[in-house]
C-alpha positions in Angstrom: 200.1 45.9 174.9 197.1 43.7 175.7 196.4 40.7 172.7 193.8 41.1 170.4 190.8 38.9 170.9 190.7 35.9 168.8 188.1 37.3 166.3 190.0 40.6 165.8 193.0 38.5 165.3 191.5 36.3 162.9 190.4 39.0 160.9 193.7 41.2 161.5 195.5 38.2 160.1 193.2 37.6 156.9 193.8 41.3 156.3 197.6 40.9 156.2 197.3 37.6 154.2 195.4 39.7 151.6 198.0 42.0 151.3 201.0 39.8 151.6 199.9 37.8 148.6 198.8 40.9 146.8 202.7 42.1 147.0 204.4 39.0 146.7 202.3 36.6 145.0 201.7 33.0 145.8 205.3 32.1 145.5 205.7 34.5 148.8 202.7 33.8 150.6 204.2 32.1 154.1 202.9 32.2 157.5 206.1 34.2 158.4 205.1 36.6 156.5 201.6 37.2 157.2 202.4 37.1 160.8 205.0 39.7 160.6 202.4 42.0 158.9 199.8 41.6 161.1 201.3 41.2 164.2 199.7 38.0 165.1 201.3 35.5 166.9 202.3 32.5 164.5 200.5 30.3 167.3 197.3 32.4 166.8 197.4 31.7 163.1 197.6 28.5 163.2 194.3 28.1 165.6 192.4 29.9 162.9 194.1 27.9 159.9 195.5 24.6 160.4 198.0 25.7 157.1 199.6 27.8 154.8 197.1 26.3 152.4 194.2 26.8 154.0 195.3 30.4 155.1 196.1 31.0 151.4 192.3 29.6 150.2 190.6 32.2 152.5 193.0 35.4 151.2 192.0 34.2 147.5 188.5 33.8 148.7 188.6 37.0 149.9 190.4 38.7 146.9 188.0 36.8 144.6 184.7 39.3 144.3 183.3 39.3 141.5 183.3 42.3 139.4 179.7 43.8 139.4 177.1 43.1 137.4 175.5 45.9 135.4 171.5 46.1 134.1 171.1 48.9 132.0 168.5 47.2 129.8 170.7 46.1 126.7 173.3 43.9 126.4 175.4 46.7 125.1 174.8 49.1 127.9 175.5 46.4 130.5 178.9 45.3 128.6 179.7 48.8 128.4 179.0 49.3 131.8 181.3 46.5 133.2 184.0 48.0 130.7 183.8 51.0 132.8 184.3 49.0 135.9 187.5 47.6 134.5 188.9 51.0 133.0 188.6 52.5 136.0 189.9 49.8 138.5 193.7 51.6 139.7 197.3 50.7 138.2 198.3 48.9 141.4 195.1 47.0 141.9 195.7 45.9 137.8 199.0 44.7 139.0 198.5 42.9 142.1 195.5 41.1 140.6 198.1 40.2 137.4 200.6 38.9 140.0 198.1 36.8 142.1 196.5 35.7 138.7 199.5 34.1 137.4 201.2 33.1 140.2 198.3 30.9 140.8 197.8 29.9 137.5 201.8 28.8 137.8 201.5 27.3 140.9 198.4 25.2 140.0 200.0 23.0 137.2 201.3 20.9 139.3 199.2 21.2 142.6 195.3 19.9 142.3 194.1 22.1 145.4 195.6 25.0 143.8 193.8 24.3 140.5 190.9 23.9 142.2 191.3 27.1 143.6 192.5 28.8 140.3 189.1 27.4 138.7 187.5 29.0 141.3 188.8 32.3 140.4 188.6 31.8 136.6 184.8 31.3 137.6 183.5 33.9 139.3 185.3 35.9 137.2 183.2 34.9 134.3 180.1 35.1 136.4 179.5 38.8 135.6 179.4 38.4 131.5 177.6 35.0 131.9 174.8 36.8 133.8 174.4 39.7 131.1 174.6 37.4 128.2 171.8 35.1 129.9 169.6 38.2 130.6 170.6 39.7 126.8 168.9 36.1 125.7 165.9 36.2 127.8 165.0 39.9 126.4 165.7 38.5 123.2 168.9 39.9 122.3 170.6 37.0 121.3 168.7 33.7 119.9 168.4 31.0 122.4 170.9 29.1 120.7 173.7 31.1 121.5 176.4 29.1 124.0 176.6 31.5 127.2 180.1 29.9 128.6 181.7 30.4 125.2 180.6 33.8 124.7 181.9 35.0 127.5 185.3 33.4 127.2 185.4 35.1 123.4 184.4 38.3 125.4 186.4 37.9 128.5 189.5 36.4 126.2 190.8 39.6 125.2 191.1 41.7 128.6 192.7 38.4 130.1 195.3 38.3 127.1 196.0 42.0 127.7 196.3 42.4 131.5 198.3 38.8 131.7 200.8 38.5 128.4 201.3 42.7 128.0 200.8 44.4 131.5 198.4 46.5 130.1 195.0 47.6 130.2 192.1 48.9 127.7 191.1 52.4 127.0 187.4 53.4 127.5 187.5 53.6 123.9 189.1 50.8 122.9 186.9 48.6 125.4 184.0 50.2 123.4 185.5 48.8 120.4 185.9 45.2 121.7 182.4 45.0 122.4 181.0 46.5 119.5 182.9 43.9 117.2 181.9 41.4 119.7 178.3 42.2 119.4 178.7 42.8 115.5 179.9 39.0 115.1 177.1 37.8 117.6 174.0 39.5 115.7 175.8 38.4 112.2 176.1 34.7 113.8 173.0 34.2 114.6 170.6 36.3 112.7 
């Protein structure tokens, strides 16, 4: 069986990093174990990443897309919108994100790269909700005063609570609720 070429390895190789730290977390995320998945030489690997660390920054990179970000014309729609994203994103999907989610977040107490890394994450995460809020407040949704980062940790707050401390996720429904008291307690705040 003939080698793969360098760029078909490096990419064979992300892959597998992808998925071996989607299965078994930061905690498991070795060389070893993305080259038995890919089937990349351990020598090939380390041309392309000089480290496990700097293999596992590129898999997190990688896993880290941001959820998209709706424009339906009303901050409600858009939140709404992104709710549907997140109902319909699959049971395993839920999990491996949970898994990669907290192992990093365990992982980076003690270890500044890996905090810098788990910020990262926490980041782009938020970069959806801070983008409607900030276009709700330019249509004049929401007064000028209103503080974008902290809204969208009060609205982000209560999916991260669910999907990290109870393995579960929101209804459609229930997401509906969230951001109707959400929005109910933002007009009342600052009207």
């Amino acid at each position: 069986m003939a080698r793969p070429r360098s760029a078909e390895a490096r990419s064979k190789a992300l892959e597998a990093a992808v998925e071996v730290l989607a299965s078994d977390g930061v905690t498991g995320f070795t060389m070893e174990a993305v080259a038995r998945r890919s089937g990349v030489a351990k020598t090939t690997i380390y041309r392309n990443w000089p480290s496990v660390d700097d293999l596992l920054f590129d898999a997190l990179d990688r896993m880290i897309e941001p959820d998209p970000e709706p424009d339906t014309g009303s901050l409600r729609g858009d939140l709404l919108s992104l709710a549907d994203h997140l109902v319909s994103i699959s049971e395993v999907e839920r999990r491996a994100r949970r898994q990669v989610f907290s192992g990093l977040f365990a992982a980076s107490v003690g270890d500044r790269r890996l905090a810098e890394v788990f910020d990262r994450m926490v980041t782009s995460r938020c970069v959806p909700v801070e983008s409607i809020v900030a276009r709700a407040q330019a249509r004049g949704e929401l007064s000028d005063d209103v503080d974008i980062p902290l809204v969208t940790e009060f609205l982000i707050g209560p999916v991260l609570f669910r999907l990290l401390f109870r393995d579960e996720t929101f209804s459609r429904s229930e997401l509906e609720n969230l951001v109707d008291y959400g929005l109910q307690g933002l007009v009342r705040a600052h009207a």
